[in-house]
N, C-alpha and C positions, 0 to 999 in steps of 0.2 A: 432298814427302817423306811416307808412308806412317809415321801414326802406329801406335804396339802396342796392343793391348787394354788397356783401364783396369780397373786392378785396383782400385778405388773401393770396392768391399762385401767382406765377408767375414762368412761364417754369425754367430759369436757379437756381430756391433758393428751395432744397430738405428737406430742417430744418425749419420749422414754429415755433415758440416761441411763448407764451399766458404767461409767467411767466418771470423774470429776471433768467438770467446765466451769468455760470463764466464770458466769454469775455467782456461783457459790465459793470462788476462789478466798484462802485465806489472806492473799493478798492484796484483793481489792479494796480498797480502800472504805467502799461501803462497811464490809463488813471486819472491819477493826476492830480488836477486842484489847487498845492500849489502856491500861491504867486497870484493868480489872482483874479480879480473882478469879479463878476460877476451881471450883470443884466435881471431879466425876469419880463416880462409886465406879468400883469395880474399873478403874484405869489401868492397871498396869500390865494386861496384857488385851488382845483381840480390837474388836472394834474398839473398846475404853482407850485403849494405848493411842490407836490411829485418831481418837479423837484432843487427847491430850497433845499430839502432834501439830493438828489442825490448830490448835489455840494458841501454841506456841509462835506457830506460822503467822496466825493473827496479833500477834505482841499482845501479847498478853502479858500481866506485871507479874503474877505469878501464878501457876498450874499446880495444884494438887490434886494425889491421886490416891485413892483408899483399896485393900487387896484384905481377902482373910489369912491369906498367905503371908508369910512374912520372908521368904527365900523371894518368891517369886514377884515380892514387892520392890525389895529390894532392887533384885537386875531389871525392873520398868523401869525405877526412879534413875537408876543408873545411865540407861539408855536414852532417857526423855532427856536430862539435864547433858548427855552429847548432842541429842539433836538443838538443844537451845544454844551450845557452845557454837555450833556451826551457823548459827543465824544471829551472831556477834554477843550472845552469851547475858541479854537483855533480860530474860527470862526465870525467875524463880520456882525451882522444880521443889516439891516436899512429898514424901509418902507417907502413908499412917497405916497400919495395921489395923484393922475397925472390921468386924462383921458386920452388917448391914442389918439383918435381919435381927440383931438386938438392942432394944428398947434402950438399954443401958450403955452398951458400949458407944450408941448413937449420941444419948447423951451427955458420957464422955470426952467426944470426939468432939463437938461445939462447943462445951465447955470450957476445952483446951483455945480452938477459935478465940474465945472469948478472953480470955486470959491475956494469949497473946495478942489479942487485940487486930484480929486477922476477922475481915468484914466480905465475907461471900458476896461479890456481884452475881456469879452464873453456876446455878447449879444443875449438873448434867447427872439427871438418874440413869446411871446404865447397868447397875450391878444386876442379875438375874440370876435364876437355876430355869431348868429344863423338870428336872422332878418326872414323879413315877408316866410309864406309858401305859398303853390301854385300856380299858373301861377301868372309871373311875372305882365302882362297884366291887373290882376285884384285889382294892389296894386296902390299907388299915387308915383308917381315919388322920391318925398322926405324921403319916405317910405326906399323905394330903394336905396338912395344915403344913408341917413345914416348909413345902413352896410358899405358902401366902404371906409367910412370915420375911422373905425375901422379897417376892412380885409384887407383896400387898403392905403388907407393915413398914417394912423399910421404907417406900415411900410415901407415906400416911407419916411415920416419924421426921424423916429428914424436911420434908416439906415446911409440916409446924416451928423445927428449931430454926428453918432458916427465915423464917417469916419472923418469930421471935428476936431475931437478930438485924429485923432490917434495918438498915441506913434510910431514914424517911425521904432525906434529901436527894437519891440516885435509886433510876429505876434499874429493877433486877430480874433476871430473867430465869425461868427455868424449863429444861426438854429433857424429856419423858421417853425414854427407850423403848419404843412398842414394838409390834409386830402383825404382820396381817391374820394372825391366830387371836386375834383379838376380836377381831371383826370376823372374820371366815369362820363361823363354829360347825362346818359341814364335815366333820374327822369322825372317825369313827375304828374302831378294832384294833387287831392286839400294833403294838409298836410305833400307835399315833400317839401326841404328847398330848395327853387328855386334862394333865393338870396346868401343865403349860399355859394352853390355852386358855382353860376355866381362870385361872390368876393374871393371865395377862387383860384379858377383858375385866376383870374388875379393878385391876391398876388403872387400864383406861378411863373407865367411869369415877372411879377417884379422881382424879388428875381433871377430868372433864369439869367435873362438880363443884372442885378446890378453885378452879379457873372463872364458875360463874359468879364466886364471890369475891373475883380480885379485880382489879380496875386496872387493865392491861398496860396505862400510862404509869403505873407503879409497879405490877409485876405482874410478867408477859408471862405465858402458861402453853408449851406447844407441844406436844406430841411426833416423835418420828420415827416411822417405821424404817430400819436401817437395809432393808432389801436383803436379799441374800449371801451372807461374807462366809468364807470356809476359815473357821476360828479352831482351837482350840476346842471350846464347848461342844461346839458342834460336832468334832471329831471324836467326843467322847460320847456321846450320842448313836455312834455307830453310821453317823453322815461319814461319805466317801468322797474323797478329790471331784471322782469322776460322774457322779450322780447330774450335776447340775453344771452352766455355764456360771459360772462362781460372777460375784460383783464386787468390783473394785474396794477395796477397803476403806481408801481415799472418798469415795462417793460419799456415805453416811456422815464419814470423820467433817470432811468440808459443810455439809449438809446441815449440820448440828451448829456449827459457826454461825451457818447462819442462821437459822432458826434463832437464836442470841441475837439478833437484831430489829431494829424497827420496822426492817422491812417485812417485817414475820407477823407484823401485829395486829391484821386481819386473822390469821389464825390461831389468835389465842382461843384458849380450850377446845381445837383442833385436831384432826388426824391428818398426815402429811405420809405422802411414800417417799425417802432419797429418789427415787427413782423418777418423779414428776416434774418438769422443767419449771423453776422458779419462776421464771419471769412467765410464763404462760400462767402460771397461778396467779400471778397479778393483774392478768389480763381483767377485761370488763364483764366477760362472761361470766366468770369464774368468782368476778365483786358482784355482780348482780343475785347469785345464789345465795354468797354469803349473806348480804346485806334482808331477802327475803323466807329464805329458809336456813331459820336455828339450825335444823338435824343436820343439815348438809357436812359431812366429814367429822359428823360424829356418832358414839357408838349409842344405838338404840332397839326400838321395837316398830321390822320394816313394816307398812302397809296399816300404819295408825296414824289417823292426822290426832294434832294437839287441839284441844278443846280445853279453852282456859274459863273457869267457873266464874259465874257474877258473883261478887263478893255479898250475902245475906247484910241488908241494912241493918245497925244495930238499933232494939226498939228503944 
């Protein structure tokens, strides 16, 4: 399979990371995740698993983690609640068996939240599929929908109930597992992920939109591209060990912690690479774009400026 172009640099970020550092550390105390919930789709194996670790790492009060799987939910939960035993056992691990990609079982699955009286601080959308390759044209329509129903509806659902459920009094945070196929649409022919793609870029622009309407001091909204991890998925995919110089798993997992903090909240409704040095993202250059150009790091239509309409007086 014919990987995309790596979108690894970009003009304003001089620091590239392929490994975890201090700044995004789960242990630094900036980025603490004591006292809070947390939930991630698709946890209990690959990047999810590494990110439940990371929160763990952050004391976190309690870690949940959702799989379609129920074997394979199982041995996550298993493993996650060892790694919480080894860092004094502070941590509350739970799995849930929940498809993502249905309306219902989503429902469900908050429901239950709500019952037990279990209040979501930080939600980490990471569940995805990869779905059919090559031209889209050559696939069955239902083919096709069914990735959306994962990339796209699941989080259009999970989003709403956790909004439904917020705690007005504590701000809440949530990040958005993208991918530079979001942005990159330069793919083409047989064994590229053409659906992939197509759903990941309207995840994005969901998430982006969801974001213009939240007031970041209530609920932060960030997008992160988790760079390149040799997972599971990927290997079913027909990606190979030896294809690419792989990235640390730890990178994204740490990455996503923070992204869960204040320090993140210039880029709410954002795009982010793990791979971009934090603290240079904070720099002045990098606040000066944000603060004059909306588009900046988010997904659109290049080489159009915005042209906002006089509003027609009413007669």
């Amino acid at each position: 399979m014919p990987l995309p172009g790596i979108s690894l640099k970009f003009p304003d970020i001089k620091t590239i990371h392929r490994r975890p550092y201090p700044a995004i550390s789960p242990l630094k105390p900036e980025n603490s995740q004591a006292g809070r919930t947390v939930l991630i789709t698709g946890g209990a194996g690959g990047i999810g698993f590494a990110e439940a670790k990371a929160f763990i790492q952050a004391g976190a009060a309690h870690v949940i983690v959702t799989s379609r799987r129920e074997g394979f939910l199982k041995d996550g939960v298993a493993r996650l609640e060892a790694e919480a035993q080894t860092l004094g056992g502070k941590t509350k691990i739970s799995g849930y068996a929940s498809d993502a990609g249905s309306i219902e079982e989503a429902k469900k699955l908050w429901n239950g939240f709500k019952e037990s009286g279990i209040d979501i601080d930080v939600l980490v959308l990471n569940a995805t599929v990869g779905g059919v390759s090559g031209p889209l044209i050559n696939h069955d329509v239902e083919q096709i929908w069914k990735v959306y129903e994962i990339n796209v509806l699941a989080l259009l659902s999970y989003t709403k109930l956790f909004h439904e459920q917020l705690d007005k009094t504590k701000k809440k945070f949530i990040v958005f597992i993208t991918t530079d196929m979001a942005h990159n649409l330069n793919i083409s022919g047989e064994g590229t992920l053409s659906s992939y793609a197509l759903t990941k870029n309207a995840g994005q622009v969901l998430m982006q939109q969801i974001a213009q309407d939240m007031d970041p001091d209530h609920v932060q909204i960030t997008s992160v591209h988790p760079g390149y991890v040799f997972t599971e998925g990927a290997e079913k995919l027909g990606v190979t060990d030896d294809m690419l110089e792989w990235d640390d798993v730890e990178l994204p997992a740490q990455t996503v912690v923070w992204a869960a903090t204040d320090d993140a909240k210039r880029f709410h409704g954002r795009y982010l690479a793990a791979w971009w040095d934090v603290d240079e993202l904070k720099g002045s250059e990098i606040g000066k774009k944000l603060d004059e150009d909306w588009h900046f790091l988010r997904v659109g239509v290049k080489g159009i400026d915005t042209i906002y309409r006089t509003p027609v007086p009413s007669k």
